[in-house]
KEFI-678835 format. One line per 3 residues: number of its first residue (from 1); their letters; for each residue x, y, z of N, C-alpha, C, O. Coordinates in nm, 3 decimals, decimal comma. Example, Ala and Ser with C-alpha at 12.3 -4.5 7.8 and 13.67 -1.06 7.14 Angstrom:
BEGIN
1> AS> 1,319:-0,569:0,780:1,230:-0,450:0,780:1,320:-0,330:0,780:1,424:-0,332:0,846; 1,285:-0,225:0,708:1,367:-0,106:0,714:1,290:0,003:0,787:1,341:0,114:0,804
END
This chain:
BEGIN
1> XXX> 18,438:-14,461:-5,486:18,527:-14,426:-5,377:18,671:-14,424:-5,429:18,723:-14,510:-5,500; 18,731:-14,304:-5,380:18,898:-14,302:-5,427:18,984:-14,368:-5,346:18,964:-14,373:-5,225; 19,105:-14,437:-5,415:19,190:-14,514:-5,325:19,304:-14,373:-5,304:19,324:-14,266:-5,361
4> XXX> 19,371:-14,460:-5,166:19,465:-14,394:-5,122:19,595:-14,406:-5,182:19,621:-14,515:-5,232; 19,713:-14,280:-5,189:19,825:-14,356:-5,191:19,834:-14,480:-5,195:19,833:-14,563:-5,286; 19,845:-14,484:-5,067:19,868:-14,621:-4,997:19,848:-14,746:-5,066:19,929:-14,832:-5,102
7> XXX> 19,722:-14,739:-5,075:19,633:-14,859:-5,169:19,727:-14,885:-5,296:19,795:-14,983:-5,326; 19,708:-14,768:-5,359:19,767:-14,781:-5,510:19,904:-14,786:-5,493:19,956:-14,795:-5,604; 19,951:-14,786:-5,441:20,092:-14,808:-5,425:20,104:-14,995:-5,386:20,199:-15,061:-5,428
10> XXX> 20,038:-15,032:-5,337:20,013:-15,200:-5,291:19,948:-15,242:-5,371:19,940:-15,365:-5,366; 19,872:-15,177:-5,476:19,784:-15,231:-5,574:19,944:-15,265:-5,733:19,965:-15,348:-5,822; 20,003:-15,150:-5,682:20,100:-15,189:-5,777:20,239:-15,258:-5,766:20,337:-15,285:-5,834
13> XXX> 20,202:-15,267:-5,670:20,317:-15,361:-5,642:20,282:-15,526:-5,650:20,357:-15,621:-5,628; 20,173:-15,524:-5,679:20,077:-15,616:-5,696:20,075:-15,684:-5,841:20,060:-15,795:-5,893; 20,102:-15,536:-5,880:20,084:-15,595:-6,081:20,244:-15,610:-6,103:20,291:-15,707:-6,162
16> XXX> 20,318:-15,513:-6,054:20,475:-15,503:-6,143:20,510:-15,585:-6,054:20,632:-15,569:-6,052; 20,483:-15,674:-5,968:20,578:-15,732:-5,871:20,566:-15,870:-5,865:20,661:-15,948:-5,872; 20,470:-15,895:-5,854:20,395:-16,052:-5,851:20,247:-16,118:-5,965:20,255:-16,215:-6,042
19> XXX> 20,140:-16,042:-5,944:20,072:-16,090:-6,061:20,025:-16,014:-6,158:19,904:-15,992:-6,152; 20,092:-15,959:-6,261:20,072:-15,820:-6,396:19,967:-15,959:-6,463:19,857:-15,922:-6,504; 19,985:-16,046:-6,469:19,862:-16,168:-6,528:19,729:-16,134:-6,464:19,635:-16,095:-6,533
22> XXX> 19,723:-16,145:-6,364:19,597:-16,122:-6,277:19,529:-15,990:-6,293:19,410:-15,983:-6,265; 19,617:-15,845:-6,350:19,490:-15,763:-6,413:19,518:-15,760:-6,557:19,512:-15,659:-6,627; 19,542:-15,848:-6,585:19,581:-15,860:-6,782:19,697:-15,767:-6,816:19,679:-15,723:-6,930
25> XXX> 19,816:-15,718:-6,759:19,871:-15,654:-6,774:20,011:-15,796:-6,818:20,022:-15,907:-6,767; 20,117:-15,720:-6,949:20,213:-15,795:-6,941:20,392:-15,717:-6,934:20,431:-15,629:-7,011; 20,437:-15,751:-6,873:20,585:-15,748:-6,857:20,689:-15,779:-6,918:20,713:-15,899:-6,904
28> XXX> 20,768:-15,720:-6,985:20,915:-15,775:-7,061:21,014:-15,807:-6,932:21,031:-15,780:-6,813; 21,067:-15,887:-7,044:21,170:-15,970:-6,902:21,231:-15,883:-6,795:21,241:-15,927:-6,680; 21,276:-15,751:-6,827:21,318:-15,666:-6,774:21,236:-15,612:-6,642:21,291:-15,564:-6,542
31> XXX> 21,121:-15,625:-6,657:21,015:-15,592:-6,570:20,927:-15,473:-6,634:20,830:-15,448:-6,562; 20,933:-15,408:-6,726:20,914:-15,312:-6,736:20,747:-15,348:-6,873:20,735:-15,422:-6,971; 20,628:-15,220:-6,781:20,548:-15,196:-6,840:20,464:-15,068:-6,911:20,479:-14,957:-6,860
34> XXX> 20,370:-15,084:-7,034:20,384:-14,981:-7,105:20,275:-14,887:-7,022:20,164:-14,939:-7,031; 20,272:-14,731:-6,923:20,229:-14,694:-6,852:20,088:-14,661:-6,901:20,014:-14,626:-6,810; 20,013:-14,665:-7,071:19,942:-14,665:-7,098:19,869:-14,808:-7,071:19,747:-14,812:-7,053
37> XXX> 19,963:-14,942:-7,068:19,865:-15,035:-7,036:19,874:-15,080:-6,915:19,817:-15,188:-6,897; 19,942:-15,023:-6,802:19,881:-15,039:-6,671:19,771:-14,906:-6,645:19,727:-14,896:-6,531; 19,743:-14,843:-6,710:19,672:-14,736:-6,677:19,526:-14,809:-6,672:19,451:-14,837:-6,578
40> XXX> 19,516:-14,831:-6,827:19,396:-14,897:-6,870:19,349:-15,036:-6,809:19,228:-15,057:-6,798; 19,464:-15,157:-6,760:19,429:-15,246:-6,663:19,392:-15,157:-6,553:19,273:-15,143:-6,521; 19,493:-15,091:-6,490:19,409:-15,054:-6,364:19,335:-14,973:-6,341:19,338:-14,930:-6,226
43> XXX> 19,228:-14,912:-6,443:19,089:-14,862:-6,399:19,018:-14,998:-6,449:18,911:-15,012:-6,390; 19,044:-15,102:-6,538:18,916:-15,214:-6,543:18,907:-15,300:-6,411:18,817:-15,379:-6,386; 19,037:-15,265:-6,315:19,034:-15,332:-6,207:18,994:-15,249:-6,110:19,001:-15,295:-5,996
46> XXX> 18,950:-15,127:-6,125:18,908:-15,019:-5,974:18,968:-14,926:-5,965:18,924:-14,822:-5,919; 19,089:-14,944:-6,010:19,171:-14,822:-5,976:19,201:-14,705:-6,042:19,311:-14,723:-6,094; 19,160:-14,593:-6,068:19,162:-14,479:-6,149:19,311:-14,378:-6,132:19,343:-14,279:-6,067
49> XXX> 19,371:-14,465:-6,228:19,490:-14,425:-6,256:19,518:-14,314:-6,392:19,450:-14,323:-6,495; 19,625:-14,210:-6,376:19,649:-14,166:-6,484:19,760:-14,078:-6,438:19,778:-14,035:-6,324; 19,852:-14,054:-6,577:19,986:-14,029:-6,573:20,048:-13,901:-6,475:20,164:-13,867:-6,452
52> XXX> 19,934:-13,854:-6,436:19,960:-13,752:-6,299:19,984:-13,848:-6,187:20,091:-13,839:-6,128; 19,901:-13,933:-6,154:19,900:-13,978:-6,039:19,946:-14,031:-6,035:19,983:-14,030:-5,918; 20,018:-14,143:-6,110:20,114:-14,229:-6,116:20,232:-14,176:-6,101:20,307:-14,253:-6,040
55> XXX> 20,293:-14,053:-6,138:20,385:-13,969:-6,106:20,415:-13,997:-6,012:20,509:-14,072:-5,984; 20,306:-13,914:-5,901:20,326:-13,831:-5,751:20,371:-13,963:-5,729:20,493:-13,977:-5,723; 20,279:-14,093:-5,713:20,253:-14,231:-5,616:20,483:-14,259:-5,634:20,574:-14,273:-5,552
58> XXX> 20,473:-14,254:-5,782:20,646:-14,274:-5,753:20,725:-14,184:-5,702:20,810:-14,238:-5,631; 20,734:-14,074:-5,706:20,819:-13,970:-5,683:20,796:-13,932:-5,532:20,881:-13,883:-5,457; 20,684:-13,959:-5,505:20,597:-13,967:-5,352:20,678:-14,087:-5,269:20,674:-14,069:-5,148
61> XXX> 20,760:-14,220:-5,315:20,742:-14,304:-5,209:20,894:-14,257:-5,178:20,982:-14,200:-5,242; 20,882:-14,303:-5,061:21,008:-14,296:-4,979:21,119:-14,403:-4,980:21,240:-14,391:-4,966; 21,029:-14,527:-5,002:21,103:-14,649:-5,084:21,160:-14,682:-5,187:21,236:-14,778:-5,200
64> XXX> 21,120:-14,585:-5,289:21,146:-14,590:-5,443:21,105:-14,711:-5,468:21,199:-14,782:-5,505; 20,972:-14,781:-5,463:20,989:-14,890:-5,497:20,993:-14,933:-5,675:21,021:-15,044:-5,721; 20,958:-14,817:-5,747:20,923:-14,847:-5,909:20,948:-14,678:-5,966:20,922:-14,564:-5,927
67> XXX> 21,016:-14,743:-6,081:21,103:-14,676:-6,156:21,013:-14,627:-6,296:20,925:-14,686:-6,359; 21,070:-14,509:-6,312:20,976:-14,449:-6,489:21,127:-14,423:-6,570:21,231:-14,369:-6,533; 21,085:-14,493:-6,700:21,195:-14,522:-6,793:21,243:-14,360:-6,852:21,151:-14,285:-6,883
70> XXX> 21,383:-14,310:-6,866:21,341:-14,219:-6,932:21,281:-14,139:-7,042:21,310:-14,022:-7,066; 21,186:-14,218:-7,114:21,111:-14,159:-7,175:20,984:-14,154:-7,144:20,897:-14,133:-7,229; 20,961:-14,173:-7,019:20,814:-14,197:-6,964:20,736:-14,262:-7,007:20,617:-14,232:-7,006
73> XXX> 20,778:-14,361:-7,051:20,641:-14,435:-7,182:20,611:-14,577:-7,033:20,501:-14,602:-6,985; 20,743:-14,645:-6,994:20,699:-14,751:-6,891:20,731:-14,719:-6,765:20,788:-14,615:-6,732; 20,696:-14,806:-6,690:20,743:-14,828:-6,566:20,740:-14,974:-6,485:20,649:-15,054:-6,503
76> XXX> 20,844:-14,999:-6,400:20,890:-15,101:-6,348:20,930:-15,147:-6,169:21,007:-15,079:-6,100; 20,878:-15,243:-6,131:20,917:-15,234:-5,999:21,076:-15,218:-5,954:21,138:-15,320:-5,987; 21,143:-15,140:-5,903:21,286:-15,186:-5,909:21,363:-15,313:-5,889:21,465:-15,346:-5,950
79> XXX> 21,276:-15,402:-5,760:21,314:-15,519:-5,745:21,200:-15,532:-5,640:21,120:-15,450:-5,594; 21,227:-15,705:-5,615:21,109:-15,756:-5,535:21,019:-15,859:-5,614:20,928:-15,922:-5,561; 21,053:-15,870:-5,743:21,008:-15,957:-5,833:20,952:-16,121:-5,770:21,038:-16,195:-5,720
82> XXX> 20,825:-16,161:-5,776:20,832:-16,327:-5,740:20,736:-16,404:-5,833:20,672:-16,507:-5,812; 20,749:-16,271:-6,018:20,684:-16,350:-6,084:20,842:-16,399:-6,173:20,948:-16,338:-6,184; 20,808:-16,498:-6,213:20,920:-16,569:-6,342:20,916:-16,546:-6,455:20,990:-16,612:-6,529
85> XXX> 20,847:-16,467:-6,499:20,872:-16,394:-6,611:20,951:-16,289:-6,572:21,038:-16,301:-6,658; 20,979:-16,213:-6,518:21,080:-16,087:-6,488:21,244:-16,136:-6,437:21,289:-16,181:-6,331; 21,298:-16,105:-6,555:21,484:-16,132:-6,494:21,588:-16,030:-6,489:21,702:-16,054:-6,531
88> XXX> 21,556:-15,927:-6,445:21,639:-15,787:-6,458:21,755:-15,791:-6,451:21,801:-15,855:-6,356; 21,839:-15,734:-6,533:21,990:-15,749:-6,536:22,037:-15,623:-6,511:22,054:-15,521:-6,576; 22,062:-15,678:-6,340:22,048:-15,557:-6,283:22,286:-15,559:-6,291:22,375:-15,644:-6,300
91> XXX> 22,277:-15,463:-6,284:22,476:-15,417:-6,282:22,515:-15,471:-6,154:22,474:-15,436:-6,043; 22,622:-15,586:-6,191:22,706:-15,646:-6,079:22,756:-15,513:-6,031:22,758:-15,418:-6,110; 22,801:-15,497:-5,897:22,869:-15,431:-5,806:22,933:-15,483:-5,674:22,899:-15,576:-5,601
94> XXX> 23,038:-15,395:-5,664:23,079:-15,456:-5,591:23,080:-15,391:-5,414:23,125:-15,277:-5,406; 23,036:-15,454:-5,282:22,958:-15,422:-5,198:23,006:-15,355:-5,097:23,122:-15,395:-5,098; 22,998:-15,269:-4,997:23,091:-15,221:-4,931:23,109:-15,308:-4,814:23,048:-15,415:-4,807
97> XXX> 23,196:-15,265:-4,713:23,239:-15,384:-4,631:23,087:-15,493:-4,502:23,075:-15,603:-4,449; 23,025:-15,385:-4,511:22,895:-15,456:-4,466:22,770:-15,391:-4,530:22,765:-15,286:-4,593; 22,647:-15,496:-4,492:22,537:-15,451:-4,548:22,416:-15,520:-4,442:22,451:-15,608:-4,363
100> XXX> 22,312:-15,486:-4,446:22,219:-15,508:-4,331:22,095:-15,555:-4,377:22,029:-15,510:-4,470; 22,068:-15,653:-4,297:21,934:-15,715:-4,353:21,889:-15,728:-4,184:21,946:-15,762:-4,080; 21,728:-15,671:-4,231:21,631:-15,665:-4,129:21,497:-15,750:-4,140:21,413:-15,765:-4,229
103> XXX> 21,510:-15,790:-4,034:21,411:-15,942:-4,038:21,323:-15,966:-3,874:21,359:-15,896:-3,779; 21,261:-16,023:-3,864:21,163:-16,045:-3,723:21,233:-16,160:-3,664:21,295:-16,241:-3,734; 21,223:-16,168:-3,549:21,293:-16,247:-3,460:21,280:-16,382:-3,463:21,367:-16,468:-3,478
106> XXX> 21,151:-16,392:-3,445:21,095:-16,493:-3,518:21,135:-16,607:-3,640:21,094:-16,719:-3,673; 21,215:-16,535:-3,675:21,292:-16,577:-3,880:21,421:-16,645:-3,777:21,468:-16,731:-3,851; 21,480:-16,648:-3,680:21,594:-16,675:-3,667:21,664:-16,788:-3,634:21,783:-16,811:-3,653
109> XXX> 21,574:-16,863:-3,580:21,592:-16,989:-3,597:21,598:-17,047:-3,757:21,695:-17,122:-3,764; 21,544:-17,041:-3,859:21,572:-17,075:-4,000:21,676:-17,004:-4,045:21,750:-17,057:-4,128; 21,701:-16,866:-3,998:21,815:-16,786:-4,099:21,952:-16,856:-3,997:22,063:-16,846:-4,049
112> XXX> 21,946:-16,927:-3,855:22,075:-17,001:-3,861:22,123:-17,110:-3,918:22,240:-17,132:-3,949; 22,001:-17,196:-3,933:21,984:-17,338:-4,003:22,035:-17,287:-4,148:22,144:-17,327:-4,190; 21,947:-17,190:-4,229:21,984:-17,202:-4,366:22,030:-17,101:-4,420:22,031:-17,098:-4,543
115> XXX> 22,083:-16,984:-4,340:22,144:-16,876:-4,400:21,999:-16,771:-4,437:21,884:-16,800:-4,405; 22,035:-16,666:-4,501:21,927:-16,585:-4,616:21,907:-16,649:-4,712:22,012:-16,673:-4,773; 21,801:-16,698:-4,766:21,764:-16,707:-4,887:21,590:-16,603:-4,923:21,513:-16,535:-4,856
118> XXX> 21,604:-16,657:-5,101:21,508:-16,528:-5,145:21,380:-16,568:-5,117:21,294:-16,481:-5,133; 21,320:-16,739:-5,058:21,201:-16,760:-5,062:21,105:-16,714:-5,215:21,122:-16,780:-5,317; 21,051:-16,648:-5,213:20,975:-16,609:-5,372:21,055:-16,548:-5,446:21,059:-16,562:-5,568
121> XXX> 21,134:-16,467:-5,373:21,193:-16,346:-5,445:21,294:-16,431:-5,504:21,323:-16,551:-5,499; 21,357:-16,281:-5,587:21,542:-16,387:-5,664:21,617:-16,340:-5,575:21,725:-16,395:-5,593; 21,626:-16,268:-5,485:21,733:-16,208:-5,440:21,711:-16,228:-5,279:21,613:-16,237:-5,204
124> XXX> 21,760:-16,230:-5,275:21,802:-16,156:-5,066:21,799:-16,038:-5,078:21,853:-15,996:-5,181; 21,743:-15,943:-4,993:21,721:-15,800:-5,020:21,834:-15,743:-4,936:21,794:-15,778:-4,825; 21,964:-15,671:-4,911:22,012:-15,585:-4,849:22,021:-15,420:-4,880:22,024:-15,349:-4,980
127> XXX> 22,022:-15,400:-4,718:22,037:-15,226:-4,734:22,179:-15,173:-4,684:22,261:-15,259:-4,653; 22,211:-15,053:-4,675:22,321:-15,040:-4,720:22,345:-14,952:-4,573:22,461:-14,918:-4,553; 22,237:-14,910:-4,463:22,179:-14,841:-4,334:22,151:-14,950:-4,268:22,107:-15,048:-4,327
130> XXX> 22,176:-14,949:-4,112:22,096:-14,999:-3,998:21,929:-14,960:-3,986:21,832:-15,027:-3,952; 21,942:-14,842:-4,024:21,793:-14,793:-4,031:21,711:-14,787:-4,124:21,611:-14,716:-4,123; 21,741:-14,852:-4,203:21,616:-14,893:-4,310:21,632:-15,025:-4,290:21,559:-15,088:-4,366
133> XXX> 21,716:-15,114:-4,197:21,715:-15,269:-4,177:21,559:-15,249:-4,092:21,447:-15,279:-4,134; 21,605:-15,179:-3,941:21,503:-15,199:-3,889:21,395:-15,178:-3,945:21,309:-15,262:-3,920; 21,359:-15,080:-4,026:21,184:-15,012:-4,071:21,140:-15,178:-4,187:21,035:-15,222:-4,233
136> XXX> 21,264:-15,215:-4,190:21,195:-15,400:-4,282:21,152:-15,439:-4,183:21,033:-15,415:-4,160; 21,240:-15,523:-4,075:21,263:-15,578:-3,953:21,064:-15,542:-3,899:20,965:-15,616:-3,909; 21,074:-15,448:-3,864:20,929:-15,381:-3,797:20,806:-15,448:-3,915:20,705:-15,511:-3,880
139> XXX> 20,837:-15,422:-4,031:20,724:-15,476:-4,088:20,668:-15,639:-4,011:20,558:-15,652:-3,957; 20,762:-15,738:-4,024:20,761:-15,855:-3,966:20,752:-15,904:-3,848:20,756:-16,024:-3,822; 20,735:-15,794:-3,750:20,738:-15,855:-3,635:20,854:-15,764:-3,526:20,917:-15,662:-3,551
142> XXX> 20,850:-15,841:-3,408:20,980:-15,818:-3,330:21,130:-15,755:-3,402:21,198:-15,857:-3,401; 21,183:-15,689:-3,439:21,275:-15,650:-3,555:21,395:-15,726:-3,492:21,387:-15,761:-3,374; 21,497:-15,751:-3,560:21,622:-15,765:-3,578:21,687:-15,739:-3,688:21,647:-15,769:-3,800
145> XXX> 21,826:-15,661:-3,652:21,901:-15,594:-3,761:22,035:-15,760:-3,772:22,077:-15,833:-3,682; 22,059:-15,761:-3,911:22,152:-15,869:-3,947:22,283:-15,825:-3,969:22,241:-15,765:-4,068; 22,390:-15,801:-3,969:22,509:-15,752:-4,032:22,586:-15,820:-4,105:22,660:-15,899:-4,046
148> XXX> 22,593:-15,814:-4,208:22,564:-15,908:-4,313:22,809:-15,861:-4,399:22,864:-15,756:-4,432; 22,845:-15,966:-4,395:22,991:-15,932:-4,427:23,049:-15,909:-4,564:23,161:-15,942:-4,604; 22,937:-15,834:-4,642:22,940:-15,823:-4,785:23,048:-15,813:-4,900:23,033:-15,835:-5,020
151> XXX> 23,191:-15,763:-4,812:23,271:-15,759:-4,886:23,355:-15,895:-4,869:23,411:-15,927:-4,973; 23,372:-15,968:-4,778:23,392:-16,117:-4,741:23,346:-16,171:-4,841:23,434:-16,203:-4,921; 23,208:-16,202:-4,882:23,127:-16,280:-4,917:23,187:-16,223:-5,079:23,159:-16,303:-5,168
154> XXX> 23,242:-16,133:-5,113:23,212:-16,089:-5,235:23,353:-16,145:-5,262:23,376:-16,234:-5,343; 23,436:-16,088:-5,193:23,627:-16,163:-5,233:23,585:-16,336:-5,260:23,609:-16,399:-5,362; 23,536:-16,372:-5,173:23,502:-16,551:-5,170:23,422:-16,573:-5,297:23,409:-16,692:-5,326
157> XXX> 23,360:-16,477:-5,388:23,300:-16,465:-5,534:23,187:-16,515:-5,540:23,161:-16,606:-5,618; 23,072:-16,448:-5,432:22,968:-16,409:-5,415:22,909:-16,296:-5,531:22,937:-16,180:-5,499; 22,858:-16,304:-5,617:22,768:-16,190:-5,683:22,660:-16,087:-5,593:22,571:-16,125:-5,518
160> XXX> 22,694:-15,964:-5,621:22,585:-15,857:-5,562:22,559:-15,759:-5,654:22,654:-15,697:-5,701; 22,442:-15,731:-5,690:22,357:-15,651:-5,788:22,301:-15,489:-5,662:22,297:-15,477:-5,540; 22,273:-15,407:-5,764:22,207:-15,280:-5,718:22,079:-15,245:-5,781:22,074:-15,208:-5,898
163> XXX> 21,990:-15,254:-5,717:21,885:-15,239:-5,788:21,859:-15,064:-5,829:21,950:-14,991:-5,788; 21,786:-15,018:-5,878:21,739:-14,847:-5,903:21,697:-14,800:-5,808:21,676:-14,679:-5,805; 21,673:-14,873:-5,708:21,646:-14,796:-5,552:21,760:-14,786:-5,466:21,754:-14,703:-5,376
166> XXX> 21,863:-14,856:-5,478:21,946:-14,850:-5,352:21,949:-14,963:-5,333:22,066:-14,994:-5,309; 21,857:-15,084:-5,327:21,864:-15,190:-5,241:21,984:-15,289:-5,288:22,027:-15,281:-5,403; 22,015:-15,344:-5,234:22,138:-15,461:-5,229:22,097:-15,556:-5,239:22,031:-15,603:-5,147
169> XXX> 22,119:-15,630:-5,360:22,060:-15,737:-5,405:22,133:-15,872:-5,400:22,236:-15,840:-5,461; 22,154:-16,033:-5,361:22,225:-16,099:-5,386:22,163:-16,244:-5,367:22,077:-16,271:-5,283; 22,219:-16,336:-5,459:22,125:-16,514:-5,448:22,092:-16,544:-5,259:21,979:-16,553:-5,213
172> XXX> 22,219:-16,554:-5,178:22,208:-16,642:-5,054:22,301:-16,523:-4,977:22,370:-16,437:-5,032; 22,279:-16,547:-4,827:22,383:-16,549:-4,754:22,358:-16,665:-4,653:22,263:-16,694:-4,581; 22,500:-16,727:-4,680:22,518:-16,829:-4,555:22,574:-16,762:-4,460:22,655:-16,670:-4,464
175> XXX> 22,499:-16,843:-4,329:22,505:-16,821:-4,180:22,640:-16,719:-4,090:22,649:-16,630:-4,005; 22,748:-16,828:-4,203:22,869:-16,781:-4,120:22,922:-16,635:-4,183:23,030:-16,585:-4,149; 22,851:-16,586:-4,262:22,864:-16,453:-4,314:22,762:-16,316:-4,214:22,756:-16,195:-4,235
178> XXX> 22,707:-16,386:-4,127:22,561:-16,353:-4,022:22,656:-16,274:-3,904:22,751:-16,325:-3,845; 22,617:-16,166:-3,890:22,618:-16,127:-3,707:22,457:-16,103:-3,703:22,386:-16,068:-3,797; 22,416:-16,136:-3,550:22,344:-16,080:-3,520:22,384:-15,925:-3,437:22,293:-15,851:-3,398
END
């Protein structure tokens, strides 16, 4: 039986993101793997992969979630990392005056107590749209959009990274940096 998009797209986010151990696949610190040996892990694991399809599945998502090096030899999740072997040095930047983090309603009682933090991840994820806050937000539940005071936080000498997708990357945000 053939997997979907879909699948293989969660199947790989699976290996470049969290466990590349779990189908014998390995990662340089950077994140980045050799597309011949996720190929070959992921048909011993089910999945019948090859350098066509792996194409479309990236160039196909709407998320950008994983990146092909330019020489096509690897590929890498852009961010979202919650294995410890991966430390991407991703380019400080500096943030525009707000940025938006989308989360379930649910989360809000902890995000007043303790601000954003990355939980698994290294980062706090921000977007740079209201509307890609919510389409996070929706994954989780009840949505809520955050408005997050990025250039505040950054004069006060806060670090913020850009990942190869767009996303807005940074350690914490405390509370009083929060609108709802």
């Amino acid at each position: 039986m053939s997997k979907t998009s879909s699948e293989i797209s969660k199947f790989l986010s699976y290996a470049l993101r969290h466990q590349p151990e779990a189908i014998g696949l390995s990662l340089d610190k950077e994140g980045w793997a050799t597309i011949s040996d996720l190929i070959l892990c992921s048909v011993k694991n089910g999945y019948a992969l090859d350098q066509t399809l792996l194409r479309q599945i990236v160039d196909g998502s709407d998320k950008k979630r994983f990146t092909i090096s330019d020489d096509s030899l690897r590929i890498r999740a852009a961010q979202g990392h919650s294995t410890q072997q991966v430390n991407i040095d991703y380019p400080e930047k500096t943030p525009p005056e707000y940025l938006y983090h989308g989360t379930a309603t649910r989360f809000m009682p902890a995000i007043r107590e303790q601000g954003l933090i990355p939980l698994s991840r290294r980062y706090v994820h921000l977007s740079s749209d209201e509307d890609t806050a919510i389409q996070v937000g929706q994954r989780h539940g009840k949505p809520i959009v955050l408005k997050i005071q990025s250039q505040t936080m950054h004069e006060q000498g806060f670090r913020f990274f850009q990942a190869d997708n767009g996303v807005w990357l940074t350690a914490s945000v405390p509370y009083r940096f929060v609108s709802e």
